[in-house]
Structures are given as C-alpha cells and as structure tokens.
N, C-alpha and C positions, 0 to 999 in steps of 0.2 A: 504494500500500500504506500501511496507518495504521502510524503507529512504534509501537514494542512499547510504550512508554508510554502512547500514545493509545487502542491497542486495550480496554484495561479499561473506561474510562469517556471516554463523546465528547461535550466540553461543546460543546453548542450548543444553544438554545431549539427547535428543531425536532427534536431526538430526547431520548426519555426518556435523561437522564442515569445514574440508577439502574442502570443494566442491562449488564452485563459484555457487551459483544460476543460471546463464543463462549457465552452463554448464551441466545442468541436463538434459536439453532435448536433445536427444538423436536423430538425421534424418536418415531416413534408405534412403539411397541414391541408392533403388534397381531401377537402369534403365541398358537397356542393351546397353547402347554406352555412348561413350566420349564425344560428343556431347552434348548430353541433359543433364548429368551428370554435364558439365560445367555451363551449362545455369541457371539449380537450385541453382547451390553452386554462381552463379554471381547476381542471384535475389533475394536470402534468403539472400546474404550478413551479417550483423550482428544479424540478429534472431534466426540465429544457429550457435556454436563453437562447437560441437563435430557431426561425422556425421560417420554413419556406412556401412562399404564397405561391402557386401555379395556375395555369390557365383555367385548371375548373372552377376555383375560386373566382378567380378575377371574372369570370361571367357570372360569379350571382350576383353581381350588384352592389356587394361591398366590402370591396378590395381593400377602397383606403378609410372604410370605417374601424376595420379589425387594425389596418395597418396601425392607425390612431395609439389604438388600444394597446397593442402587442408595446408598442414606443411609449405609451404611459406606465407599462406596468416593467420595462426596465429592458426589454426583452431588443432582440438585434430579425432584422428582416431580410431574406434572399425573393427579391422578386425573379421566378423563374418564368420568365416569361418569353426567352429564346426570339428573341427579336428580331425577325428579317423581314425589311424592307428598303427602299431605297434611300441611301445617306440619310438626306436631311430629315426624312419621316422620324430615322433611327435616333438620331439627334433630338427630335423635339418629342418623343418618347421618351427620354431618358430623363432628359432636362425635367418631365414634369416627373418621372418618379423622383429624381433629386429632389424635388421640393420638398417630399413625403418622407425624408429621412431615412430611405430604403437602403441597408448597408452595401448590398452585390445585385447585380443585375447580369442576367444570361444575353448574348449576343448570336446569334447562330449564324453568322453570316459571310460576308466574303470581306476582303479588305476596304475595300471602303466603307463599308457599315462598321467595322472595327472602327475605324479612323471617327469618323463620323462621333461614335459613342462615347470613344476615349476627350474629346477633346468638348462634351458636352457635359459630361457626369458630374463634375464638381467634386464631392467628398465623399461619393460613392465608387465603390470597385467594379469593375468591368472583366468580367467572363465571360471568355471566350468555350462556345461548344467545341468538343473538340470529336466526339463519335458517341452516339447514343450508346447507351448499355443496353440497350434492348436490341441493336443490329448485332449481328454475327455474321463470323467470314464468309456465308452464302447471301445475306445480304448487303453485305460491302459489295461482294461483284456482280450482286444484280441492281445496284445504284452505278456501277462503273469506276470503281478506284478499284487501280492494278495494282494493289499494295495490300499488305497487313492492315489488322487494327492499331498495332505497332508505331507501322512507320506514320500512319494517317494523323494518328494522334501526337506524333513527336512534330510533323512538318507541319499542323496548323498548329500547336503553341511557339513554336517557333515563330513564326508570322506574327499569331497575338503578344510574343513579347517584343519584338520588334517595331510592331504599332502601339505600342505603352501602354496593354490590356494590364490588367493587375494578377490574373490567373485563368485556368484554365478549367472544364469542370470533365473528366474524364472517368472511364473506369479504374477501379482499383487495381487493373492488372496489369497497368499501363505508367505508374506512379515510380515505381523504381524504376523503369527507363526516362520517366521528367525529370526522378531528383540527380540523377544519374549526369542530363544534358544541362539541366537547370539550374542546380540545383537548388536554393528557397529562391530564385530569382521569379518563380511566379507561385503563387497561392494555389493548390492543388485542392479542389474540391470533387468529393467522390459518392457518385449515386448508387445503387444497386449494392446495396450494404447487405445482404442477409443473417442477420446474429443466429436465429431461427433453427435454417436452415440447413445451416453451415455448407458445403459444396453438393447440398442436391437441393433441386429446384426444384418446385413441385410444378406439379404439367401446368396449373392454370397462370405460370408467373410470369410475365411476358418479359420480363429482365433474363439476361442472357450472358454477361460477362459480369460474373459477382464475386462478392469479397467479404469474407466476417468480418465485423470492427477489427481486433486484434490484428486480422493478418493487412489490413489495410492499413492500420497505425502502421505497422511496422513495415513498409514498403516507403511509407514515406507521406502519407497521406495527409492534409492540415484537417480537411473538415469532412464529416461522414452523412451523407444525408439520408434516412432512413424513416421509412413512411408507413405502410404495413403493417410489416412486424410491432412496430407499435399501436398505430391505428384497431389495430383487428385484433391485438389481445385483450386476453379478459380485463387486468387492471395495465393500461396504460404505463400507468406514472410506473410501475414497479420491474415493466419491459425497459422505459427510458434508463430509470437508476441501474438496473444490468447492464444495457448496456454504457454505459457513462464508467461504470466500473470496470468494463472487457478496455475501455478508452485509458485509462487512468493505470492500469495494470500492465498494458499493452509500452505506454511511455513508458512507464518504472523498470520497464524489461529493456527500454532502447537505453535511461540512462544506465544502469546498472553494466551496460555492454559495451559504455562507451571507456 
C-alpha cells in the first residue's frame, strides 16, 4: 500500500508525477439521462474525481448542467466527444467547451483539426484519437491502413505531439510503445480497461484491444477510463475503490522496481 503521503504524487521518472493517484481512474458516465447520471456521481461520491461525458450524454440535453455540477462538487471532466469537423467548426467547438471548465477534450481528426483545436483550447488538454479499442487488425484493413495497431497509433501521436496536442487516448496495448517513443512527452489516456474480466471478453463487449488496470498502470498508462465494469455492478462505488486500489498497488509495484 502507498503511504497516504505518497499517494498524491509518486516521484519517480517512470510515472507522470503530475497526476494525483485517485485521479487516474477515469468513469465513463455513459447513461442516457440526468437522472441516473446524478445518482452515480451521488453514490461513487469520493471513489471517482474525474468522470467522462460522451456523446450519449451530450444528446440528453444536459451536458453542461451535470458538467456544472460535476465542477461544483470538486470533481475534473473529459469531454469525449471525438470531434471531427472542418478546422474552424473544431475550433469554435472547443473554445465553447473551454468556457465550461472541461479538463481534456477528444479530437479524432486529421491535422488540421489538431491544429485548429490546439490553438483554441485555452486551459484545456487536447487528445488526440489515436485507434478505437473496439477496431481490430480485420478492421484496421477493412478501413484501409496497411499497418498495425502499433504502428497507427505511434504515427498519429506522433503528429499530435508535433501539433502541441497534450496527449493521446489509445489502447493499453499500445502505451509501452508511447512511453517507449515519448516518453511522458504526451498524457496517455486508456479506454477498454476490463478489471472484471481480466483477458476474456465476454461475447456481448464490443471492446476488443483490453487491458486490466494493473497491467495498464504498469505499461505506462497516466489515466484509465472504465465504464461498465463499474456502471453495471451491483455497488458501484465499491467496483471504483477496487479498482483505484489495483491503481494505487499497480504504482507501488512501478516505484518499488525502480
């Protein structure tokens, strides 16, 4: 276990320092009402501080009521909202979640929409998609890239560090080859987390390149985003503190190695 001193910040050149330990787990807040949205974020209380809004949200209606709310009650926001459009659309999209106090915002697009983003954001961080976790090597080459998940994902962080994105949001399989290239030179945020499941997928789960907390921590990982597995358990908040624990045990094993 990290001492309650250690857990805020864990100096060591292998993990981003910046980064509050219980802020690394990442809740994907996908429900389609206000309602239930509330009731998570009132019964996860302190087991989760950052929590990500995605597009089924953002079409009930009220995006930046909860947003409000989430930023009154201390809490940090990843609007996932994968934004591709043409430059300037992307730019005046961004600029209004900036107003909203939105910590990271998703970008999925080509370099000018990068560009565009970066130089709109203001105090917000800009992520760069970099390959969904739900395509697999048969739908990489039936979208037409003659490459790996690999190489796809190292050559567009590549680009979004080059265009002054702030990080990139990839699979966890893919993180020790960023930190590897990167290494903290971009924020590495990782979807398709299964604590659960651990390397079997069950048929109905459309995620496809996954990774348990621990073994993602320890690839290199800065933030875990995990949705399901907590959503759909029986007590929530007690999925979160496991996993914040696999988080927290996962570092004390990176510093312990170093």
């Amino acid at each position: 276990m990290i001492k309650p001193q250690a857990s805020e910040k864990i100096m060591t050149s292998l993990i981003n320092t910046d980064i509050p330990a219980r802020e690394r787990l990442i809740f994907a807040l996908d429900v389609p009402d206000l309602d239930r949205a509330k009731k998570l974020v009132a019964s996860l209380d302190d087991s989760v501080m950052f929590y990500k809004l995605g597009l089924e949200f953002f079409l009930s209606g009220n995006y930046f009521e909860l947003a409000g709310e989430l930023k009154a009650r201390g809490k940090k926001i990843f609007a996932d909202l994968k934004l591709f459009d043409i430059p300037a659309t992307v730019a005046a999209a961004v600029r209004q979640l900036a107003r909203h106090e939105v910590n990271f915002c998703t970008i999925h697009g080509n370099d000018g929409m990068l560009r565009a983003a970066v130089e709109a954001k203001g105090e917000m961080q800009i992520l760069a998609v970099t390959a969904l976790t739900s395509l697999d090597q048969g739908d990489l080459d039936d979208l037409g890239f003659q490459c790996d998940a690999r190489t796809l994902v190292l050559s567009r962080a590549r680009r979004a560090l080059e265009l002054g994105c702030d990080g990139v949001v990839s699979s966890g399989l893919e993180v020790a080859a960023l930190r590897e290239s990167f290494d903290h030179a971009l924020i590495t945020v990782c979807p398709g987390i299964r604590p659960i499941f651990n390397d079997e997928i069950p048929p109905e789960d459309d995620q496809q390149r996954v990774l348990t907390p621990a073994r993602a921590i320890a690839c290199g990982a800065d933030y875990l985003v995990v949705g399901r597995p907590i959503r759909d358990a029986d007590d929530p908040r007690t999925a979160a503190e496991k996993i914040q624990q696999d988080i927290l045990s996962a570092l004390q094993e990176k510093v312990d190695n170093t």
